[in-house]
LUMDREN-88082 format. One line per 10 residues: number of its first residue (from 1); their letters; for each residue x, y, z of N, C-alpha, C, O. Coordinates in steps of 0.001 Angstrom, whole numbers, plus 500000, padded with zeros to 6 digits. Last residue first. Layout:
// residues N
NUM	A	X,Y,Z,X,Y,Z,X,Y,Z,X,Y,Z ~ ...
// end
This chain:
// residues 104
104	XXXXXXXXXX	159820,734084,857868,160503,734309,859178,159961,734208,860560,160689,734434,861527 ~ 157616,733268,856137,158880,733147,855930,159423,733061,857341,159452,731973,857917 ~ 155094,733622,856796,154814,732352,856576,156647,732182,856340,157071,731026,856360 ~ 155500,736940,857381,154730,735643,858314,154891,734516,858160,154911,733890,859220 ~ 156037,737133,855048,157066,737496,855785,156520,736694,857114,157224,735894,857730 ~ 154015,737139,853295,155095,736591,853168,156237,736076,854008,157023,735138,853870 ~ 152413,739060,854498,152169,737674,854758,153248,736850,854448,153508,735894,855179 ~ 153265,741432,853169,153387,740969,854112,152796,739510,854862,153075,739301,856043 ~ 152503,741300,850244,153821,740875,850827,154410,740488,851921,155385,739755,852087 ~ 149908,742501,850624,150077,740883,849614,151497,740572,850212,151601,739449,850707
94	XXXXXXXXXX	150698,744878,851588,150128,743588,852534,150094,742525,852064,150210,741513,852755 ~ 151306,746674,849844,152500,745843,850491,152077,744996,851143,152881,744127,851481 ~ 149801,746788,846378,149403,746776,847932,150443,746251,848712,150694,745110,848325 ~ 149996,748145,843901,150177,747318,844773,149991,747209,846446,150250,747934,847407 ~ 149363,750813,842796,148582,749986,843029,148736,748779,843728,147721,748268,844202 ~ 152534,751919,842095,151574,751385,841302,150362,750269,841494,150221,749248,840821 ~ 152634,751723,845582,153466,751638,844544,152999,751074,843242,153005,749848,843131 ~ 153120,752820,849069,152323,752605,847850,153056,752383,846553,154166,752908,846470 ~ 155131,753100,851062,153989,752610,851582,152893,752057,850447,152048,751190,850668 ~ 158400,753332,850313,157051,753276,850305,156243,752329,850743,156438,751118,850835
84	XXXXXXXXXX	161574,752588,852082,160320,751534,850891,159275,752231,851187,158878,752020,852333 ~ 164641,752891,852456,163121,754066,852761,161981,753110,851620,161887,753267,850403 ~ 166528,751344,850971,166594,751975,852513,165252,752628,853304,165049,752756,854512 ~ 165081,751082,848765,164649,750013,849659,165092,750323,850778,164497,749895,851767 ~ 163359,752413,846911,164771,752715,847358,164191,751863,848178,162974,751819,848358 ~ 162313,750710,843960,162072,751564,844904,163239,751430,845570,164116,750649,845201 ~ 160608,750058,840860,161681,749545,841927,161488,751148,842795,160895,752187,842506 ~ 158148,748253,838476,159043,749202,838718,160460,748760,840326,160966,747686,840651 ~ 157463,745783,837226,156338,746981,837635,156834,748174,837996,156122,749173,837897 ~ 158137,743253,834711,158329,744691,835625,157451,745388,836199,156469,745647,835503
74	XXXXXXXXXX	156380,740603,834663,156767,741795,834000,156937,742614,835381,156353,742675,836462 ~ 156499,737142,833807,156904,738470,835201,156991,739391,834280,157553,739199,833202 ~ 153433,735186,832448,154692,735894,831863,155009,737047,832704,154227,737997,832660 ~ 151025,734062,832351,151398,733545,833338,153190,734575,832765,154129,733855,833104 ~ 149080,735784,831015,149755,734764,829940,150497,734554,831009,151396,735294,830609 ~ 148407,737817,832810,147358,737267,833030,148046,736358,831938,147044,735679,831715 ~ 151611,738543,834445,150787,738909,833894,149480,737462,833856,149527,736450,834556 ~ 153465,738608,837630,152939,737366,836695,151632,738052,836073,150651,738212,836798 ~ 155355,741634,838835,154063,740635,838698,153712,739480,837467,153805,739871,836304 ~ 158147,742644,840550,157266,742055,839278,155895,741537,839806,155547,741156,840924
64	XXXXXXXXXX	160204,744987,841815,158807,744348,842019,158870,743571,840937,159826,743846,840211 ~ 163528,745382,843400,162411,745593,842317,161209,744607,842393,161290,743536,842995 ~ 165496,748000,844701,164539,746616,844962,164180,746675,844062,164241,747747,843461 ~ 168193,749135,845927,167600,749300,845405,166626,747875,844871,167189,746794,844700 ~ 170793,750956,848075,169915,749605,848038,168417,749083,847236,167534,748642,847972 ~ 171153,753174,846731,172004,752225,847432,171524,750858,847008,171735,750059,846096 ~ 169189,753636,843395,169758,753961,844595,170530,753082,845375,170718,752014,844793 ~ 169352,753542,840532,169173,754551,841169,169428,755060,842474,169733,756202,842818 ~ 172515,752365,839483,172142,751789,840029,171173,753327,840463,171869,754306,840732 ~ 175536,752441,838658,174282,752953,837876,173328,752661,838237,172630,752514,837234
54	XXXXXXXXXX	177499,751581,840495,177215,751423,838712,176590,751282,837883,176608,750608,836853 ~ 176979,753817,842020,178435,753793,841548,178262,752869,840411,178783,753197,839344 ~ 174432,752435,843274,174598,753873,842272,176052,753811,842003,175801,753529,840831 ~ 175059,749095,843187,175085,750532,844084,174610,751823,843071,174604,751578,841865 ~ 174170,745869,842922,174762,746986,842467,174741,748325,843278,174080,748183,844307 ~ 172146,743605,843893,173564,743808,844229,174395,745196,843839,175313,745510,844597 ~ 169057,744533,844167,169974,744588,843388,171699,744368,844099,172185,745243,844816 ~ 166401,742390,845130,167096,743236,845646,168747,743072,844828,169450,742061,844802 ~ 162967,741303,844369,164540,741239,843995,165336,742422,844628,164759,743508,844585 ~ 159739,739873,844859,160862,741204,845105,162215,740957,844980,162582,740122,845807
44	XXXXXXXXXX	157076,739335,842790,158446,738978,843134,158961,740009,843353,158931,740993,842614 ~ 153460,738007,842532,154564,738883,843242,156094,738333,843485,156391,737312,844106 ~ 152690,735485,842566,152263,736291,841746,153116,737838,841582,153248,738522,840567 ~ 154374,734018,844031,153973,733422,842638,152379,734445,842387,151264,734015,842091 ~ 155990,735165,845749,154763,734590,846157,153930,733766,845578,153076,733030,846072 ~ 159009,735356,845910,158120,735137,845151,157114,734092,845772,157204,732915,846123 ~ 161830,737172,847284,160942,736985,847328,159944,736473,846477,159681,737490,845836 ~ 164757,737332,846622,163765,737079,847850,163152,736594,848294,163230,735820,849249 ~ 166164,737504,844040,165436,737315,844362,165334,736610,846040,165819,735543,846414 ~ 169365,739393,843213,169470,738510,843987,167702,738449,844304,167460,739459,844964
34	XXXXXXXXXX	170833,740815,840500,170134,740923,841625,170031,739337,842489,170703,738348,842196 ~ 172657,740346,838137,172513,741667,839443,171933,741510,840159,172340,742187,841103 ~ 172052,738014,837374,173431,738606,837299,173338,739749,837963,174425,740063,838449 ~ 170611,736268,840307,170541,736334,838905,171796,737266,838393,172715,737219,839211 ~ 169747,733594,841995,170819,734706,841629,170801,735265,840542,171044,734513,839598 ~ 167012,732737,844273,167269,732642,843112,167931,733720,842744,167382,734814,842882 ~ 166489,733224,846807,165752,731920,845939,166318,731491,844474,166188,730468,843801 ~ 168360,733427,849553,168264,733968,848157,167474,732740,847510,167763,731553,847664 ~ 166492,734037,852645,167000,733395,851463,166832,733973,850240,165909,734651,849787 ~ 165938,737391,854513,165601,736552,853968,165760,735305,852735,165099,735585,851736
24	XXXXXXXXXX	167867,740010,855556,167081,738666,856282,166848,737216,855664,167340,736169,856082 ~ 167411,741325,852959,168481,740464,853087,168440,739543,854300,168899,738406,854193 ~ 164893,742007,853236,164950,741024,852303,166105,740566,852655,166141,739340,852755 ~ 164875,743515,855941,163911,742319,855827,164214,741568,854746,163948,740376,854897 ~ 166810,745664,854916,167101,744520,856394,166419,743599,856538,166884,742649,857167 ~ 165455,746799,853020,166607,746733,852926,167202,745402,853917,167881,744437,853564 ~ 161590,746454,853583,163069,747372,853012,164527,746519,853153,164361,745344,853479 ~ 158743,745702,851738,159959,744991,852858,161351,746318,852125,161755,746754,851047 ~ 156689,748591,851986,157276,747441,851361,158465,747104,851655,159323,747964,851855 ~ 154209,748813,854778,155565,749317,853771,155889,748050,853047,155556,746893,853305
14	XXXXXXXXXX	151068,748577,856293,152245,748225,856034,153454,749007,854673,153041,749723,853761 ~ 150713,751556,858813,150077,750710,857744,151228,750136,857027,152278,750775,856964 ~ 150855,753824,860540,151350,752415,860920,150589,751573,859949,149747,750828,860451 ~ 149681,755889,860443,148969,755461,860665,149233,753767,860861,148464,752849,861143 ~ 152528,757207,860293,151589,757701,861521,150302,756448,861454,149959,756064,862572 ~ 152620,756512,857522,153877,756343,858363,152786,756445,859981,152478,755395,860544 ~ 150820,758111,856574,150681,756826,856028,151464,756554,857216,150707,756299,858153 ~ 151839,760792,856840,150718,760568,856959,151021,759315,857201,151639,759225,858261 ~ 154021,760885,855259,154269,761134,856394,153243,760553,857285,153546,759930,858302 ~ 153181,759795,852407,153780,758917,853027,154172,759268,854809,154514,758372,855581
4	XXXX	151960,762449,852406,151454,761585,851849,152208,760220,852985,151767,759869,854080 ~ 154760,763962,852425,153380,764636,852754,152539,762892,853576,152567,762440,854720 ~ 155789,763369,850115,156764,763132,851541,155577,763261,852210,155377,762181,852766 ~ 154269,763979,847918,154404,762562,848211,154981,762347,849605,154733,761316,850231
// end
């Protein structure tokens, strides 16, 4: 995967917002750990207040959702947001990056 993403990295293709772009960006909404970002209204990125000290996988740690096809967010997973992949169960980070165009 380091491989993979080394590659990807070289070809300058987009990532998913890391660590300095979401907190850049308004809280939309607090929740008891995390703090939402982002929602495109199909896509939501949340960034956790917590650390690994309380259980947390990593420092700065993000999470995705998507609005299933019963309009209902389900999880899709999370990522280290100091270092955000380039890929992530099929998602594409470019749906996100526009976000960031029409945000900042």
């Amino acid at each position: 995967m380091d491989q993979i993403n080394t590659i990807l990295r070289g070809l300058r293709l987009p990532r998913f917002p890391n660590t300095a772009q979401l907190e850049a960006l308004p809280v939309l909404s607090q929740g008891h750990v995390h703090d939402l970002h982002i929602d495109t209204g199909v896509y939501r990125v949340s960034l956790s207040r917590c650390s690994i000290e309380d259980g947390e996988p990593f420092r700065n740690t993000a999470y995705i959702e998507i609005k299933d096809a019963n309009f209902v967010w389900q999880d899709l997973g999370y990522y280290d947001a100091d270092s955000p992949p380039y890929e992530m169960m099929g998602i594409d980070p470019a749906d996100l990056a526009g976000f960031f165009d029409e945000t900042l």
